[in-house]
C-alpha positions as CSV (number, residue, x, y, z in Angstrom):
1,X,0.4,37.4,-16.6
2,X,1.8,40.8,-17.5
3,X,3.0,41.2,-13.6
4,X,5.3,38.0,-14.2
5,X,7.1,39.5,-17.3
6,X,8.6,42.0,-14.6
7,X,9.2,39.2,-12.2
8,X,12.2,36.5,-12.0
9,X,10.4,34.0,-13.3
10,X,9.4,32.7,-16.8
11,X,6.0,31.7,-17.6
12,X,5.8,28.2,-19.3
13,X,1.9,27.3,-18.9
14,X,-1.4,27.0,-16.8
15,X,-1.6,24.0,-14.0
16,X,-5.1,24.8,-12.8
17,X,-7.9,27.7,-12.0
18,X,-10.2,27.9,-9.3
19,X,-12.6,30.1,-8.0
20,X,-9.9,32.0,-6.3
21,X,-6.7,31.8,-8.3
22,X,-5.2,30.6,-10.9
23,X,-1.8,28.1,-11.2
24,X,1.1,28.8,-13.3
25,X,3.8,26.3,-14.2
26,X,7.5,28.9,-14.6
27,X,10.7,28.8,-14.4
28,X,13.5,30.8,-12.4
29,X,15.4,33.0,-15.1
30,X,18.1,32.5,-13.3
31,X,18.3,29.0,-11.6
32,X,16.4,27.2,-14.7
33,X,14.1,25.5,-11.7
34,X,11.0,24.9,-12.0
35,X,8.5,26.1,-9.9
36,X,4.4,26.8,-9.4
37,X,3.3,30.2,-9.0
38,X,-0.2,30.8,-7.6
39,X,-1.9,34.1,-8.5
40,X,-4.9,35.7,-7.0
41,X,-7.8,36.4,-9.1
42,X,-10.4,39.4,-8.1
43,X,-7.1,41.1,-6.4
44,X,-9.4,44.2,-6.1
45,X,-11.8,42.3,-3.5
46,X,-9.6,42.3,0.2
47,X,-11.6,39.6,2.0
48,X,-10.1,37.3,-1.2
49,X,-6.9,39.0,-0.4
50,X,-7.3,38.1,2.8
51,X,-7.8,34.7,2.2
52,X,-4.9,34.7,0.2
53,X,-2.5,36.2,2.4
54,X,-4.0,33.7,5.0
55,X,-2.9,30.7,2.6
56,X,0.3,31.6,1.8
57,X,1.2,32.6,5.7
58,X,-0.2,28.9,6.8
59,X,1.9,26.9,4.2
60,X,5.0,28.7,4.9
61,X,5.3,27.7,8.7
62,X,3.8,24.0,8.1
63,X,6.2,21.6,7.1
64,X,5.5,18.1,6.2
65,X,6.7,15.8,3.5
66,X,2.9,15.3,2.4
67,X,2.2,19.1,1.7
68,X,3.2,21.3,-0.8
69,X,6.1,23.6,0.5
70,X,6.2,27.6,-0.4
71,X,8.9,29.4,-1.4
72,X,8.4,33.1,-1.8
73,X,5.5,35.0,-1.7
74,X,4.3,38.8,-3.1
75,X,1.3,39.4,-0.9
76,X,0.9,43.2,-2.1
77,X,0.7,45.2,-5.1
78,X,-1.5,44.6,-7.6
79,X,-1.4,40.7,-8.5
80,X,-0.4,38.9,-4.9
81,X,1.2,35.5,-5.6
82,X,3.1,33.1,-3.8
83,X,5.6,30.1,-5.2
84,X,5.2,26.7,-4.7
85,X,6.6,23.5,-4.9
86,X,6.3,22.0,-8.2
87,X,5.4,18.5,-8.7
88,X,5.5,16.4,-12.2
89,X,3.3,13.3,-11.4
90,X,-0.1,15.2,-11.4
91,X,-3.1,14.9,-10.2
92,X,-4.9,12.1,-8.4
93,X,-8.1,13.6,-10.7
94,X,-6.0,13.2,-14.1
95,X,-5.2,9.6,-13.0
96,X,-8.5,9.0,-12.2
97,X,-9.8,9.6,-15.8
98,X,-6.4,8.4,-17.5
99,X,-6.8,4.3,-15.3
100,X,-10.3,4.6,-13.7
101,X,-10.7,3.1,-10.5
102,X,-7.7,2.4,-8.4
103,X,-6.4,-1.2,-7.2
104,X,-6.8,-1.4,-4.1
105,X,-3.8,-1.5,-2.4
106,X,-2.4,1.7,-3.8
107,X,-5.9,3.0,-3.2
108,X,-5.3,2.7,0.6
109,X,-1.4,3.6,-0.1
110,X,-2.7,7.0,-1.4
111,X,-5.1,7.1,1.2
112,X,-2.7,6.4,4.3
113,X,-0.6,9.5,2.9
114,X,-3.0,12.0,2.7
115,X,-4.2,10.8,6.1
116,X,-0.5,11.2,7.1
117,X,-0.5,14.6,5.8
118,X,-4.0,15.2,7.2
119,X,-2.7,14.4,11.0
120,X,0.1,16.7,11.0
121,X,-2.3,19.2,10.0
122,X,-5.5,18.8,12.7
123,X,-1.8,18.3,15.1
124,X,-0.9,22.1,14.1
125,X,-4.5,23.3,14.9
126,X,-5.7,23.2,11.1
127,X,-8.7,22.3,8.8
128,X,-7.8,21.4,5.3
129,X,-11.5,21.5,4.0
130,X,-11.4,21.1,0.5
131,X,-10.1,17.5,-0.1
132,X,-10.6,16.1,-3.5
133,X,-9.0,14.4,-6.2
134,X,-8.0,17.9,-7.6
135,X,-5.8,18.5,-4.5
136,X,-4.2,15.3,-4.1
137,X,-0.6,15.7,-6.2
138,X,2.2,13.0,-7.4
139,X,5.8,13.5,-7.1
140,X,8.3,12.4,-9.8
141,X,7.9,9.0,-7.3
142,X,4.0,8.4,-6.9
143,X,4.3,10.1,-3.2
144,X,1.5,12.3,-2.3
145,X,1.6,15.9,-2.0
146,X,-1.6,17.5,-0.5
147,X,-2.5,21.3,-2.0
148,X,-4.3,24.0,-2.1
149,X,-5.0,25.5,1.2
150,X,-7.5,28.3,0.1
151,X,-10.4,26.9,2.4
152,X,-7.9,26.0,5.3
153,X,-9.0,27.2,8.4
154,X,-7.0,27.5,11.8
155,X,-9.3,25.9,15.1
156,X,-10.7,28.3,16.8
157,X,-10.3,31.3,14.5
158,X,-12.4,33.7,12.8
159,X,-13.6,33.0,9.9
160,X,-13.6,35.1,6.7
161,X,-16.9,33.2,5.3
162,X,-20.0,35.4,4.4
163,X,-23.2,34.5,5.6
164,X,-24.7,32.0,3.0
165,X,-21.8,31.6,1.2
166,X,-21.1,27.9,0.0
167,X,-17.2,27.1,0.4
168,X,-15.6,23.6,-0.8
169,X,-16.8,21.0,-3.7
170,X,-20.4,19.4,-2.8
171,X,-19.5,15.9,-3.6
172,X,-16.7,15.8,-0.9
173,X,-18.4,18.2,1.9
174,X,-19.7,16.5,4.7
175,X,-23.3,18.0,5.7
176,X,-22.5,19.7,9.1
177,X,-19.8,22.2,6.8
178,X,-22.6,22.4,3.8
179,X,-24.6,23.8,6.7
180,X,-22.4,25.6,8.8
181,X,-18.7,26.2,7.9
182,X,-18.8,27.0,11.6
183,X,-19.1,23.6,12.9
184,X,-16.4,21.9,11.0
185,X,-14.1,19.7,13.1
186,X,-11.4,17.2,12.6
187,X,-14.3,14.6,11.8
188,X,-15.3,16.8,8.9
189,X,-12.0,15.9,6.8
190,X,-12.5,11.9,7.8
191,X,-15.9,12.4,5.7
192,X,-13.9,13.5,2.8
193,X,-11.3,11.6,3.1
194,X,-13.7,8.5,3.2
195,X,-15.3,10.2,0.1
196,X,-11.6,10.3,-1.7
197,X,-11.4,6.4,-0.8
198,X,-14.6,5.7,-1.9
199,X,-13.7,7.5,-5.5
200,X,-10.4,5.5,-5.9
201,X,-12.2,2.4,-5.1
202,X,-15.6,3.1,-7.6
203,X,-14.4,5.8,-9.9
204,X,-16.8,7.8,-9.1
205,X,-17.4,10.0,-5.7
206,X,-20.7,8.6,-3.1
207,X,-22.7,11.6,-4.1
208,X,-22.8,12.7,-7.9
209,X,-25.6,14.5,-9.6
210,X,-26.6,17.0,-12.5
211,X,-25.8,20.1,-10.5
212,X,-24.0,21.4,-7.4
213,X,-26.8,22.1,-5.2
214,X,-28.4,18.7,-6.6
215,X,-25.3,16.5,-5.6
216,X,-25.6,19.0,-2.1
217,X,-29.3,17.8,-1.6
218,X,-27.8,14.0,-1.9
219,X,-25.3,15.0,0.8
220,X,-27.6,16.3,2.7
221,X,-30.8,13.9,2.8
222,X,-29.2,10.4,1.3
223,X,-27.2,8.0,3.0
224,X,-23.9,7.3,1.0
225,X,-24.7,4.0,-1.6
226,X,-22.7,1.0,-0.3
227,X,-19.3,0.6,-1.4
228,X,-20.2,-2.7,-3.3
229,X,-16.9,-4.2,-5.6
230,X,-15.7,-8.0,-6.5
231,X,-13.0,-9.1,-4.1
232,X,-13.6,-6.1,-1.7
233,X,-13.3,-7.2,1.7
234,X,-16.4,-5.5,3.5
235,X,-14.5,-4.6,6.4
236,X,-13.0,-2.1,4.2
237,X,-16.7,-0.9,2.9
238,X,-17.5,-1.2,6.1
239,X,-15.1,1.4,7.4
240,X,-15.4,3.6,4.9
241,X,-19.1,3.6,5.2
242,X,-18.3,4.9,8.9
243,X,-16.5,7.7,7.8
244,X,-19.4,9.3,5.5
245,X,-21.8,8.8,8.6
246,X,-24.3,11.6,8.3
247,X,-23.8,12.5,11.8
248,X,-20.2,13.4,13.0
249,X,-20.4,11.7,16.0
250,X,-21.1,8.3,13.9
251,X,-17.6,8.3,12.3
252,X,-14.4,7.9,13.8
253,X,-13.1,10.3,15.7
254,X,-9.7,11.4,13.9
255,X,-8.2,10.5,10.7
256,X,-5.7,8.8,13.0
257,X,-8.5,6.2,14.2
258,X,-9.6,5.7,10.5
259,X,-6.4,4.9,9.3
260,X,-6.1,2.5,12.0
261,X,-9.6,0.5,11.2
262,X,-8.9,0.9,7.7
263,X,-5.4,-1.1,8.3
264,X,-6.3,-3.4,11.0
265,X,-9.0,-4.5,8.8
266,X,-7.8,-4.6,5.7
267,X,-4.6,-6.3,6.9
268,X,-6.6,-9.0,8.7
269,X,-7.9,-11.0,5.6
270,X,-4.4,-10.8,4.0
271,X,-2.7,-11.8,6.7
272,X,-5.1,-15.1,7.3
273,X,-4.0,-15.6,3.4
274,X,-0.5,-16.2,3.5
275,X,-0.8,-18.5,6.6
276,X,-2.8,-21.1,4.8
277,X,-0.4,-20.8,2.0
278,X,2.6,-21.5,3.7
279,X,0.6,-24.6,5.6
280,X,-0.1,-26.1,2.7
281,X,3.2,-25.7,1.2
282,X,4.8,-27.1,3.9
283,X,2.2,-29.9,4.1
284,X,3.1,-30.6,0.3
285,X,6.9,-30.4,1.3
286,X,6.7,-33.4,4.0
287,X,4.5,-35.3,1.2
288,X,7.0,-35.2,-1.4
289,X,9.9,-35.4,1.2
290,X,7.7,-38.7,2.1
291,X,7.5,-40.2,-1.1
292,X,10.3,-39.7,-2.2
293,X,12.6,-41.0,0.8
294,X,10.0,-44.5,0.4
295,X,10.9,-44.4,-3.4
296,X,14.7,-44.0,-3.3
297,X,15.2,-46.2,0.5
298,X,17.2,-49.4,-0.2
299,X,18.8,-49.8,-4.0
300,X,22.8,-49.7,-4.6
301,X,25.0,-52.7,-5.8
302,X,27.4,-54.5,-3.8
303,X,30.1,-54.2,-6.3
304,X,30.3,-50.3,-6.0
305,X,30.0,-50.1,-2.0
306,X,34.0,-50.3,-1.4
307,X,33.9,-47.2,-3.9
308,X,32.3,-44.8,-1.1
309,X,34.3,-42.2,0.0
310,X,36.2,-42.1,3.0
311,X,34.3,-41.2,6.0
312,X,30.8,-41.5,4.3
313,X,28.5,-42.4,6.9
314,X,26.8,-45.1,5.1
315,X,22.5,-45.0,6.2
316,X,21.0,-46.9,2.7
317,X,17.7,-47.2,4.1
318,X,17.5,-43.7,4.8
319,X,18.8,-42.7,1.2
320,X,20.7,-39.5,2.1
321,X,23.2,-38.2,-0.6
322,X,23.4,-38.1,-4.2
323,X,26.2,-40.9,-4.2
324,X,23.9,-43.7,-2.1
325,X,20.8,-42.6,-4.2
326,X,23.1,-43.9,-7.3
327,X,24.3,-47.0,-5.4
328,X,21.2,-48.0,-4.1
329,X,19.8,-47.9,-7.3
330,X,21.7,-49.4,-8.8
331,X,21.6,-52.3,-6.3
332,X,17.9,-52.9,-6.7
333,X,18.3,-53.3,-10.4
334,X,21.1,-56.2,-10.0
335,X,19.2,-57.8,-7.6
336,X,15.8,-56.9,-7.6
337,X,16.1,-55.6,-4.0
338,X,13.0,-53.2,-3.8
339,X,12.1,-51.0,-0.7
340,X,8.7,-51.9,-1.2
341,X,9.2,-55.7,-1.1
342,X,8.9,-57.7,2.3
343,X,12.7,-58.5,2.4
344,X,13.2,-55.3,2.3
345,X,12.9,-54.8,6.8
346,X,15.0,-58.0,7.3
347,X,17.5,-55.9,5.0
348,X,17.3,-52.6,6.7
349,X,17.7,-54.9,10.5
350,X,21.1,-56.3,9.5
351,X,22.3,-53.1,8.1
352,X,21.5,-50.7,11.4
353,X,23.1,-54.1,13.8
354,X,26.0,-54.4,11.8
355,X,26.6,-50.4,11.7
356,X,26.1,-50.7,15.6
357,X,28.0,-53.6,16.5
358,X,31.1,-53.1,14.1
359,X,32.8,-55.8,12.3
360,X,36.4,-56.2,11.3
361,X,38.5,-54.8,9.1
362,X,38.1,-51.3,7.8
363,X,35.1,-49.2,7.5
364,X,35.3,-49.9,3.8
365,X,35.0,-53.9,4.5
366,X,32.5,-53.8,7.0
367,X,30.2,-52.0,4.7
368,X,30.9,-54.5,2.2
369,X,30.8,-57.7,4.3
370,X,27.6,-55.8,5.6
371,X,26.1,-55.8,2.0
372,X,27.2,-59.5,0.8
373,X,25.4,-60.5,4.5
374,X,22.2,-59.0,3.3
375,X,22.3,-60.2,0.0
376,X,22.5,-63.7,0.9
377,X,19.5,-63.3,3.8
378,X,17.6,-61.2,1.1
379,X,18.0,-64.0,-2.1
C-alpha cells in the first residue's frame, strides 16, 4: 500500500486476496476512473514473481469481451502490479450467497459466457485452471467477465509448479490436475466448468467437505452426487454429469462440445413446450370461431335491410360484420327466426339463389325482396 501513495493512483479499498496477491479497488488521480490494481504478495520469492509477470504478460495480448482486460503493468521494483479492468456487478460467489441457487436459465446464460470466454482461451493455446465462483465477475450489465489468471498456463510450456505443490481450489479441480498439474488438457476446464454449473444449479459445488485435502479425497475417489432438482430436465443433469467424469476421456471433448449438448438439450424440452401451446390455442381459436359463427348465423330484421350500406356484400348466414351481426339479430327477435331452428336451411337456400341469380331493381331492393321472400317461406 505505501508503493501506491507514490503512484498515479488513489487507493479506495480491498476487492479480494489470494494466496498470491492481493486486489485493490483505486482511482486514477488524474482521470477520476476507476480501476483494479493487483499486487503481488511474497515479492521477495522470483518463481511468484515469475508467475506474476507471466499473468500480467498473458492478459495483455488476449482480448476477449469475456475476460478481464489490463491496462498498465509495474513488473519490477519492489511491489510488481498490474491494472485491471474494473467491474461493479461482483462476483458470481457474492451472488451466490446473496440469492442461492440460480434459475436456471440464467444459470446456463452465465454458463455459455464463461464457456465463450473459455474457447477463445484453449483457441490462443491457454489453460485457465482455476475456475470458480470467485473468478467469475459481473459488469454494470450482468455480462460475464472471467479473472484471475494466476494459475493459467500456455500448452505446451514449462511449468513453474514445484514438485508436490497443490495449485487451484479442490472443489473445482478435476482429478488428473490434483494429481499431475502436468496432464491438464482442455477437458480439465469442462470438469470445472461442469462443477460451476452444478453450483449455480444446487448452491453448493459436487464435492464439499471439512477440509481441503478432505473435499480432494471426494474428487479423487467419489463419483460426483447426481444433479437431482424439481423441474430439472435430466438431459441437463445428464450433461453435466458427463463433464465431471472421473476420467477425461469420459467427458466431452471441448467446452465447445459441452456447450453444444448443454443447448441442444436443454433447448429440446422447451422447444416441444411452445408447440403444444400454440396447437391448443389455435384448436381453442377454430372452437370459439365455431361457436360463435353458429350463434350469430341468421338474425336481422327486414325493416332495417334497405339501411345497409352501399356496396355491402350482404352473406347473413355467414354473419360477417358488425352491422349484419346487429341486423340479424335483430331479425330473429321480430320474428323468431333462429339459426338453430329447422327453417333456418330453407332460409339460408333462398338467400345464396337469390344472391346468384339477381333480381330486379337495385342491390338495395333485391336484398329486401330477398328477405320478405324468406320471411313468408319461413312463417
Amino acid at each position: 500500500e505505501s508503493s501506491l501513495r507514490e503512484s498515479p493512483y488513489e487507493l479506495l479499498g480491498e476487492l479480494g486476496r489470494g494466496g498470491m496477491g492481493v486486489v485493490f479497488e483505486v482511482r486514477h488521480k488524474s482521470t477520476g476512473h476507476r480501476y483494479a490494481l493487483k499486487q503481488l504478495l511474497l515479492a521477495d520469492t522470483p518463481e511468484l514473481r515469475a508467475r506474476f509477470a507471466r499473468e500480467a504478460q498473458l492478459l495483455a495480448r488476449l482480448e476477449h469481451p469475456g475476460l478481464i482486460r489490463v491496462h498498465s503493468a509495474e513488473l519490477e521494483g519492489p511491489t510488481p502490479h498490474f491494472v485491471l479492468e474494473f467491474v461493479s456487478g461482483g462476483s458470481l460467489m457474492e451472488r451466490l450467497q446473496r440469492e442461492g441457487p440460480l434459475p436456471l436459465p440464467e444459470a446456463l446464460r452465465i454458463t455459455r459466457e464463461v464457456g465463450a470466454a473459455l474457447s477463445y482461451l484453449h483457441q490462443e493455446g491457454v489453460l485457465h485452471r482455476d475456475l470458480k465462483p470467485q473468478n467469475v465477475l459481473f459488469g454494470s450489465e450482468g455480462e460475464v467477465r472471467l479473472a484471475d489468471f494466476g494459475l493459467a498456463r500456455e500448452l505446451g510450456s514449462l511449468t513453474l509448479t514445484q514438485a508436490g505443490e497443490l495449485l487451484g481450489t479442490p472443489a473445482f479441480m478435476p482429478p488428473e490436475q490434483a494429481v499431475d498439474g502436468h496432464s491438464a488438457d482442455a477437458r480439465s476446464d469442462v470438469y470445472a466448468l461442469g462443477a460451476l454449473l452444478y453450483t449455480m444449479l444446487s448452491g453448493a459445488p459436487p464435492f464439499q467437505a471439512t477440509s481441503p485435502l478432505a473435499t480432494l479425497d471426494q474428487v479423487l475417489n467419489l463419483p460426483a452426487p447426481a444433479l437431482e432438482l424439481p423441474g430439472l430436465p435430466p438431459s441437463v443433469a445428464q450433461t453435466c454429469a458427463a463433464a465431471l467424469a472421473k476420467d477425461p476421456a469420459e467427458r466431452p471433448a471441448s467446452v465447445a462440445a459441452f456447450l453444444e449438448a448443454l443447448e441442444s438439450r436443454s433447448s429440446r424440452k422447451a422447444a416441444r413446450q411452445p408447440a403444444v401451446l400454440a396447437g391448443l390455442s389455435l384448436l381453442g381459436l377454430c372452437c370459439w370461431g365455431g361457436a360463435w359463427l353458429w350463434i350469430n348465423a341468421g338474425r336481422a330484421t327486414p325493416d332495417s335491410v334497405s339501411q345497409a350500406p352501399p356496396g355491402q356484400v350482404w352473406k347473413p348466414w355467414r354473419g360477417e360484420g358488425a352491422w349484419e351481426r346487429g341486423q340479424l339479430r335483430a331479425l330473429g327477435k321480430r320474428y323468431r327466426v333462429l339459426a338453430q331452428s329447422q327453417r333456418d336451411a330453407p332460409l339460408r337456400e333462398l338467400l345464396l339463389a337469390g344472391s346468384q341469380t339477381g333480381l330486379e331493381g337495385s342491390p338495395r331492393e333485391q336484398r329486401a325482396a330477398l328477405w320478405q321472400g324468406a320471411l313468408h317461406t319461413t312463417s
